[in-house]
N, CA, C and O of each residue as an XYZ file, in Angstrom:
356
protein
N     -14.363    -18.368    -45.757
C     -14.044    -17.375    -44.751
C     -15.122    -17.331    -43.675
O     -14.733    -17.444    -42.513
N     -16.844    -17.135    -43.981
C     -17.272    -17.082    -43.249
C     -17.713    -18.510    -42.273
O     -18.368    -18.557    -41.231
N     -17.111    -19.543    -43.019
C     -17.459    -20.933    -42.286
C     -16.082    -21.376    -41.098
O     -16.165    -22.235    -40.220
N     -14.732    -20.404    -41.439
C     -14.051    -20.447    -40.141
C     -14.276    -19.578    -39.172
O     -13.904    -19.702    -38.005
N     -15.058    -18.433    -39.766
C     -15.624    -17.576    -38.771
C     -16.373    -18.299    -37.534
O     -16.012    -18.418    -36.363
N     -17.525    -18.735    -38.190
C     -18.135    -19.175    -37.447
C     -17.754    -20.634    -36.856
O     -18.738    -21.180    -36.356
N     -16.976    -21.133    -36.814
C     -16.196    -22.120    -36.114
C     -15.545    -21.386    -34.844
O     -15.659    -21.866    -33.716
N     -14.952    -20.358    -35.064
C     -14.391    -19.490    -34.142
C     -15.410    -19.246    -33.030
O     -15.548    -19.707    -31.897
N     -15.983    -18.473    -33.669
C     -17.614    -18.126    -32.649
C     -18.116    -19.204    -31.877
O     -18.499    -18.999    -30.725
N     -18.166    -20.683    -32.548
C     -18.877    -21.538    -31.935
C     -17.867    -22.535    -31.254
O     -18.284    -23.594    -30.785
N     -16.462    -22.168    -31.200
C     -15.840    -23.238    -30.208
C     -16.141    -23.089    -29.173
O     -17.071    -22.293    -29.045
N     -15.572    -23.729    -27.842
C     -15.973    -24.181    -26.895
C     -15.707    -23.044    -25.946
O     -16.331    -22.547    -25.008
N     -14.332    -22.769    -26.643
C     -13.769    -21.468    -25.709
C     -14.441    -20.496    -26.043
O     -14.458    -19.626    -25.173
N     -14.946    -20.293    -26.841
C     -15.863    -19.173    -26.954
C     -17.192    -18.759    -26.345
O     -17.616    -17.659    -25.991
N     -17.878    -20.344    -26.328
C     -19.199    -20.448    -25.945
C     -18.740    -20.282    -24.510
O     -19.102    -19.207    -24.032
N     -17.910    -21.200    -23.546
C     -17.474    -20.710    -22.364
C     -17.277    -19.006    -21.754
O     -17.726    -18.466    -20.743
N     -16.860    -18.759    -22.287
C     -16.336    -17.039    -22.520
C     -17.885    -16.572    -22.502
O     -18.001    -15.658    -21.686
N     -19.034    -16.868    -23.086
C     -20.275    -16.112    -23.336
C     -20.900    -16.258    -22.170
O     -21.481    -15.337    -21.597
N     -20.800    -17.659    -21.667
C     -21.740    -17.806    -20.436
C     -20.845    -17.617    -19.548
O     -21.576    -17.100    -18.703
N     -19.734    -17.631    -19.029
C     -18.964    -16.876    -17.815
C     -19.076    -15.031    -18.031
O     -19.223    -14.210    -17.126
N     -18.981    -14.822    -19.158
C     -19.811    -13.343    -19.108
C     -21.160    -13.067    -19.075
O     -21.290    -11.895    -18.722
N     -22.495    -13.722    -19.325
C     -23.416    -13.364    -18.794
C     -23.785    -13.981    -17.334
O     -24.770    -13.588    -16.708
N     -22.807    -15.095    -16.800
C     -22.674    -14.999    -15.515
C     -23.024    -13.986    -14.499
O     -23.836    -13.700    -13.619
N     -21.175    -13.325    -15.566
C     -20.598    -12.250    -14.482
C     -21.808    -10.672    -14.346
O     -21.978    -10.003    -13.327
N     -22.434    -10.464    -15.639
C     -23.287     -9.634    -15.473
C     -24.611    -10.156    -14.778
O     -24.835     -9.242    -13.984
N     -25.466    -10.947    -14.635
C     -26.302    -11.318    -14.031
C     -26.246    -11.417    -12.407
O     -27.247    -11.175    -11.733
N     -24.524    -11.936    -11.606
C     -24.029    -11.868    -10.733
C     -23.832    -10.508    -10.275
O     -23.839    -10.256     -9.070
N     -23.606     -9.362    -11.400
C     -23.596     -8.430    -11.131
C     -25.007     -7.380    -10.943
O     -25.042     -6.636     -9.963
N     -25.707     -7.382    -11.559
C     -26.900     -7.057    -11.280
C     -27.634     -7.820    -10.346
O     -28.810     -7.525    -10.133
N     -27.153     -8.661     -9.826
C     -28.107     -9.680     -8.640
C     -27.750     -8.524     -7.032
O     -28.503     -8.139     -6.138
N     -26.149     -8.274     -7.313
C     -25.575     -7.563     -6.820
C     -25.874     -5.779     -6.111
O     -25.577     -5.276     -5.027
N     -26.485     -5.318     -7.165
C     -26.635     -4.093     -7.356
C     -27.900     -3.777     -7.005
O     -28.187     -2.796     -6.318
N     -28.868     -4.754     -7.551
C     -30.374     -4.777     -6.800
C     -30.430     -5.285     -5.717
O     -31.091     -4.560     -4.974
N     -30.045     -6.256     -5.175
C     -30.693     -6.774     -3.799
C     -30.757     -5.876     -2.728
O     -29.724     -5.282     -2.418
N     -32.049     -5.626     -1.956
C     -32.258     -4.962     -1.145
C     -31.566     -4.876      0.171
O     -31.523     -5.935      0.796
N     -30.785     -3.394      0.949
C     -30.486     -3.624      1.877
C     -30.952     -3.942      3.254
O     -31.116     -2.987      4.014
N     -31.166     -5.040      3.646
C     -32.545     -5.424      5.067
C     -30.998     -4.991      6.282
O     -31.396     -5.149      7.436
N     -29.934     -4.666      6.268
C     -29.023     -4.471      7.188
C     -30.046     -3.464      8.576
O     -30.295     -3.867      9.713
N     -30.383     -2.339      8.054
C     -31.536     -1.572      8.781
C     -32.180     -2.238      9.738
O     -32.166     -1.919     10.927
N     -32.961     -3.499      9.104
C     -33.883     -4.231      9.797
C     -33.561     -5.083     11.189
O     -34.420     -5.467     11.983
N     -32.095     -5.296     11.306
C     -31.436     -5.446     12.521
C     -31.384     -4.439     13.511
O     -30.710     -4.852     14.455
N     -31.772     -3.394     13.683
C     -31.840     -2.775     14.657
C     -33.603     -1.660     15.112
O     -34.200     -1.249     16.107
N     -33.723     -1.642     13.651
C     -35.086     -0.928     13.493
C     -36.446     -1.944     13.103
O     -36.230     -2.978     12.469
N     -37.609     -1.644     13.450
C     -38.838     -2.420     12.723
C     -39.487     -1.398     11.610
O     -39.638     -0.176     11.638
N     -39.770     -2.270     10.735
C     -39.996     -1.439      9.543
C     -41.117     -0.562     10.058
O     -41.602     -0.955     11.118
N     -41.747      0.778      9.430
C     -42.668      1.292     10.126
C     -44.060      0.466      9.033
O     -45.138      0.305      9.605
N     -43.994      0.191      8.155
C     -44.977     -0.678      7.875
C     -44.688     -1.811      6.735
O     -43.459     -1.881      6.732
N     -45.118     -2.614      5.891
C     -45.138     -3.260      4.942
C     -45.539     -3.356      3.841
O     -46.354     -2.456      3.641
N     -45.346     -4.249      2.621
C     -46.061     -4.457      1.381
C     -47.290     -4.955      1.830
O     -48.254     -4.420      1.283
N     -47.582     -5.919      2.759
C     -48.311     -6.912      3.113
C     -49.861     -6.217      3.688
O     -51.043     -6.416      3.409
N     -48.870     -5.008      4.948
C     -49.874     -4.100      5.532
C     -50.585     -2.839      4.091
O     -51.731     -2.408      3.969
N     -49.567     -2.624      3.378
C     -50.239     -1.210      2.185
C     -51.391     -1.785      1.387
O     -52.354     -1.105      1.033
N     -51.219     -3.285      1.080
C     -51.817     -3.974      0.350
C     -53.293     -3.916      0.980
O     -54.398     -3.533      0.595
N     -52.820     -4.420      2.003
C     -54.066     -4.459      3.389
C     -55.032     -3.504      3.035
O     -56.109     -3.891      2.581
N     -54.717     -1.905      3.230
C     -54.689     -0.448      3.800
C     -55.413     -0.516      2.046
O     -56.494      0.070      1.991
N     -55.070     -0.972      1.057
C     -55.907     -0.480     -0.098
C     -56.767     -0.847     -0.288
O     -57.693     -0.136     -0.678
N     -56.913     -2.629     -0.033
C     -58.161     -3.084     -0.316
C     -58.852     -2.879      0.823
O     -59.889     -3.526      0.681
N     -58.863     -2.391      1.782
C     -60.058     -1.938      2.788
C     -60.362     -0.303      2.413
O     -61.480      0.094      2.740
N     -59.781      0.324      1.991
C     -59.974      1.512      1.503
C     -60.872      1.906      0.160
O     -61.326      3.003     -0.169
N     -60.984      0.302     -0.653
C     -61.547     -0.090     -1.868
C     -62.811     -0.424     -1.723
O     -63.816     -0.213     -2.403
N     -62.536     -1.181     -0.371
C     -64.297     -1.819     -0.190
C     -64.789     -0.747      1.001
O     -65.618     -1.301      1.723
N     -64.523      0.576      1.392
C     -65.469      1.244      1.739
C     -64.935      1.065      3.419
O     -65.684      1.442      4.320
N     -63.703      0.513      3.698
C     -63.917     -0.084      5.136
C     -62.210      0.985      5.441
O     -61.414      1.559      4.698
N     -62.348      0.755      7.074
C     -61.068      1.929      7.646
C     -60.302      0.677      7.932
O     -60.837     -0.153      8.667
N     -58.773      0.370      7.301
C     -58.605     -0.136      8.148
C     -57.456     -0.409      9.072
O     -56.357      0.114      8.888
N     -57.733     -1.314     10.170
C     -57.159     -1.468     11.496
C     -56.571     -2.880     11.616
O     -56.832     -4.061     11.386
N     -55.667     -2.106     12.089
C     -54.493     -3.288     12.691
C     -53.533     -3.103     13.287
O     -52.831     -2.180     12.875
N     -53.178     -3.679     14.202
C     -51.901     -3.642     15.007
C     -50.786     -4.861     15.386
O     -51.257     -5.995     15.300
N     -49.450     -4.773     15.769
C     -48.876     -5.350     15.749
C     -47.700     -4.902     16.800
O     -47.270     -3.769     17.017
N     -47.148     -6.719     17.643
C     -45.813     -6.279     18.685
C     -45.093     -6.975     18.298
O     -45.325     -8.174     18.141
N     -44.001     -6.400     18.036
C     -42.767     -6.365     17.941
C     -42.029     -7.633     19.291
O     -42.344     -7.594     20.481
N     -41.228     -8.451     18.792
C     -40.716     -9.461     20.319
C     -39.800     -9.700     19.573
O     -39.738     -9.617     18.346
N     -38.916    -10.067     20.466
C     -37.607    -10.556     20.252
C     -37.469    -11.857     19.145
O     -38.403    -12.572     18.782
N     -36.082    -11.959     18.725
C     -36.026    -13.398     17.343
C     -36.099    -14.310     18.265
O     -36.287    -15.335     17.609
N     -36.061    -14.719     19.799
C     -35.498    -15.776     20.741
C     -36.667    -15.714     21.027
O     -36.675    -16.878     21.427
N     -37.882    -15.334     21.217
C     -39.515    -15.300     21.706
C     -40.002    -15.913     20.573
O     -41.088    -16.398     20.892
N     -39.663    -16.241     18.924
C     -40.540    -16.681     18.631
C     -40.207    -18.753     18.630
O     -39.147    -19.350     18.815
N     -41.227    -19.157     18.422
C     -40.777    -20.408     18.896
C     -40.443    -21.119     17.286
O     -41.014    -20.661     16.296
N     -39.739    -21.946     17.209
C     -38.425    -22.582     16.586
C     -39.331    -23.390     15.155
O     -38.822    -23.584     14.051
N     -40.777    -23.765     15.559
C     -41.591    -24.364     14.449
C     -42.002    -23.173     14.178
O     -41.701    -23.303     12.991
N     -42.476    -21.991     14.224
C     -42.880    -21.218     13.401
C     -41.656    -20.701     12.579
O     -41.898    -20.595     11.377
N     -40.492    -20.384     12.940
C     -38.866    -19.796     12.087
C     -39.417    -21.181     10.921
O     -39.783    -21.021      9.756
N     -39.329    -22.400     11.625
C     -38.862    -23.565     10.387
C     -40.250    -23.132      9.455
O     -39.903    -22.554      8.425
N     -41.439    -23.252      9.561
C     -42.417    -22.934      8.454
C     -42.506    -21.658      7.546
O     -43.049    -21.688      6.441
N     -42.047    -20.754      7.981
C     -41.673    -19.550      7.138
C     -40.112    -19.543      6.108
O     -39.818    -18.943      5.074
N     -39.412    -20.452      6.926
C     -38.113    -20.909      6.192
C     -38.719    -21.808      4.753
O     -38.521    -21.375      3.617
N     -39.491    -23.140      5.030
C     -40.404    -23.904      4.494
C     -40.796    -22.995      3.788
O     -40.082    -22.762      2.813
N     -42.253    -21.987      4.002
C     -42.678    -21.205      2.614
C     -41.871    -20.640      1.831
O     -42.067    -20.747      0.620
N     -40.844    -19.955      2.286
C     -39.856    -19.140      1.717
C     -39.742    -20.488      0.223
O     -38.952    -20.315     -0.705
């Protein structure tokens, strides 16, 4: 009994069935988390991970700190810097 059981469990259609369902949940939680950047098309963020990170470790070593940044259009920046950030990505 338990050796057709587990024949059952381990056919093909079954094993198929397991990984099209943790597919579908993984697809689904890929879903549910990904962040909405829609915002970021019309607004600039008011700051970053990159900048807080910044803002702690100068706050760590005793220092204020400063920085600024302008905002330009996606058509101002030039076409090898898009491709190298595409590249790191």
């Amino acid at each position: 009994m338990k050796t057709r059981l587990l024949h059952k469990i381990l056919s093909p259609a079954w094993i198929a069935a397991i990984i099209a369902a943790g597919l579908l949940l993984f697809l689904g939680y890929e879903a549910l988390t990904w962040p909405d950047v829609s915002a970021l098309k019309t607004r600039n963020p008011k700051t970053t991970a990159f900048i807080e990170l910044y803002k702690q470790k100068q706050k760590k070593s005793g220092k204020k700190a400063h920085f600024s940044w302008k905002w330009v259009p996606y058509d101002e920046i030039s076409p090898e810097l898009k491709r190298a950030v595409l590249v790191a990505e």
